[in-house]
N, C-alpha and C positions, 0 to 999 in steps of 0.2 A: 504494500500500500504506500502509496505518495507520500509525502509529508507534509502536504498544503492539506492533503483531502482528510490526513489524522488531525489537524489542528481544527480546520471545518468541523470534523463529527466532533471533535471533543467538543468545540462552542455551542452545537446545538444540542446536546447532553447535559451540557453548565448549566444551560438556559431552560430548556425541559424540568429537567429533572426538580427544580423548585417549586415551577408552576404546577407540575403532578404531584407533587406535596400535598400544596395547595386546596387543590382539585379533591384529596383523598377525600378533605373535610366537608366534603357538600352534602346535599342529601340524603337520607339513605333510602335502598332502593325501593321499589315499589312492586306487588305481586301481577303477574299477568295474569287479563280476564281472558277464561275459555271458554269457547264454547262445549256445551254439553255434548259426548261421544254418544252416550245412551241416545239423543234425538237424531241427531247427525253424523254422517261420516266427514264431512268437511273440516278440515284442517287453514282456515287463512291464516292464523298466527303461524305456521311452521318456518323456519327457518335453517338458513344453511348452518349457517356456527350458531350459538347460544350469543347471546347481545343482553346489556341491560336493557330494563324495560323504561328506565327513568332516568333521564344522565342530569348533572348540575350546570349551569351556566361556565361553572369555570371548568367543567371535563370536558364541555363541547369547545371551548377554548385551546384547549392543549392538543384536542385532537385535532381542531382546525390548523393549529401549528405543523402539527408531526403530517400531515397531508397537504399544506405546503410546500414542506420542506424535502417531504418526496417527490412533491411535482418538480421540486427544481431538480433533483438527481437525475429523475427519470429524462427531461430536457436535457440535461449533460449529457448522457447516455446516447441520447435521439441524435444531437447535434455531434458527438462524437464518432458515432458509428456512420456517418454522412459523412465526415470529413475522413477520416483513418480508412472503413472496412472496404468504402465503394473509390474514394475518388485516393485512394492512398495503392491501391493496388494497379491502377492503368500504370503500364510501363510508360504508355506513346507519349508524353508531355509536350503539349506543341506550344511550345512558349515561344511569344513575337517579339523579335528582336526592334531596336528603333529604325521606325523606317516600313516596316510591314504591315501589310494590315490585314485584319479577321474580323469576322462579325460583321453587322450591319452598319450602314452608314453614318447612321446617329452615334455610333460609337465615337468615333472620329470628329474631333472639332480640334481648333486652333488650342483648346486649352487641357482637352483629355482625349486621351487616346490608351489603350491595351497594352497593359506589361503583362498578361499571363493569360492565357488561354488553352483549355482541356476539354476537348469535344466530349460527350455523354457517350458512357459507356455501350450501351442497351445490349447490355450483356443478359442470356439468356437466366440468368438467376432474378434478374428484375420482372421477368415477364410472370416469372413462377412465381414471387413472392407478390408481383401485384395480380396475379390470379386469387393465389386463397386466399387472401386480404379480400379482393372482394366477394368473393365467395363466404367467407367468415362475417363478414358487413351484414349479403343478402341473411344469412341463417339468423342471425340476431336480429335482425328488423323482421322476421318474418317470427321469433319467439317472440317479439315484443308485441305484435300485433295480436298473437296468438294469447298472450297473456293478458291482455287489455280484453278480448272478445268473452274470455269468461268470467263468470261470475263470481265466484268466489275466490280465487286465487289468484290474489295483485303483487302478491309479496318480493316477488321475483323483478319485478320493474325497474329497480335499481343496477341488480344484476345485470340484465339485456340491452338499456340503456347505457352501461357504460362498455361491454363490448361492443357495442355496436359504436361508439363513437371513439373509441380506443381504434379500431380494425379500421376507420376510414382515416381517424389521422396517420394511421401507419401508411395505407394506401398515399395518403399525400407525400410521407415521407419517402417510400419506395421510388415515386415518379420522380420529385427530386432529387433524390441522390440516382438514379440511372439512367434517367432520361430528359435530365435537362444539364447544359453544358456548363462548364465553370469559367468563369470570367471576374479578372481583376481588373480595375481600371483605373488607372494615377487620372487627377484633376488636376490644375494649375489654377491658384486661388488669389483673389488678392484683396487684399485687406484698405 
């Protein structure tokens, strides 16, 4: 592990771990209402893991934090595996010396013009991964539809909802890193 990224986890641990303190002293919990078995076979309370039934305004706080703060890893992760796993492996590097030119015209003005240019790979592993990407998108919106149509059992919404919008931002990222081209371009600015 890095030593910027152990200094990172240790900061968000300092900073957690008081607020869940904190947090322990809230509420305590509250019983969940069931529905009777003897009348009904229906189950909507059922759940995938066990969850409290009643959180405190400061446990919803910490957990707001800690799901934050994996939204930003996971983005490192997104942004990292686009730059390193797709565009880090083209041997071709068609880098434009002064004086050449690539891209489109608007590229090119008297004040910027192309230091580095990497056509898109469209490497057969892009076709693949933005296949079951979308294919994983359709199945989740087609559970989420399915879970909305019936009547008793909503509980899942959460679940289907976020594959389904997890698989299309992957889909976004897929077409970016393999199918669109990389381009730096120096500006001349003046103050």
């Amino acid at each position: 592990m890095r030593r910027e990224t152990l200094v990172v986890l240790l900061l968000v641990v300092a900073v957690l771990l008081p607020m869940w303190y904190v947090a322990l002293q809230g509420e305590p919990p509250s019983e969940q209402i069931e529905i009777d078995q003897s009348v009904t076979e229906m189950q909507p309370l059922q759940e995938i893991i066990d969850t409290p039934e009643k959180l405190a305004p400061s446990q919803v706080g910490v957990i707001v934090w800690i799901a934050l703060f994996g939204l930003v890893a996971v983005l490192t992760a997104v942004h990292r595996f686009m730059d390193s796993a797709v565009r880090g492996e083209q041997t071709e590097n068609t880098a434009v010396a002064d004086g050449g030119s690539v891209g489109l015209p608007w590229f090119w003005t008297d004040d910027r013009w192309v230091v580095e240019y990497r056509d898109a790979s469209d490497a057969i592993e892009g076709i693949v991964a933005m296949g079951g990407l979308t294919i994983l998108s359709i199945v989740f919106a087609a559970l989420f539809t399915g879970e909305y149509l019936t009547l008793a059992r909503t509980q899942y919404f959460g679940v289907y909802a976020m594959g389904m919008f997890v698989s299309l931002a992957l889909l976004t990222v897929s077409y970016y890193a393999w199918f669109l081209p990389h381009v730096e371009v120096a500006e001349r600015r003046g103050h």
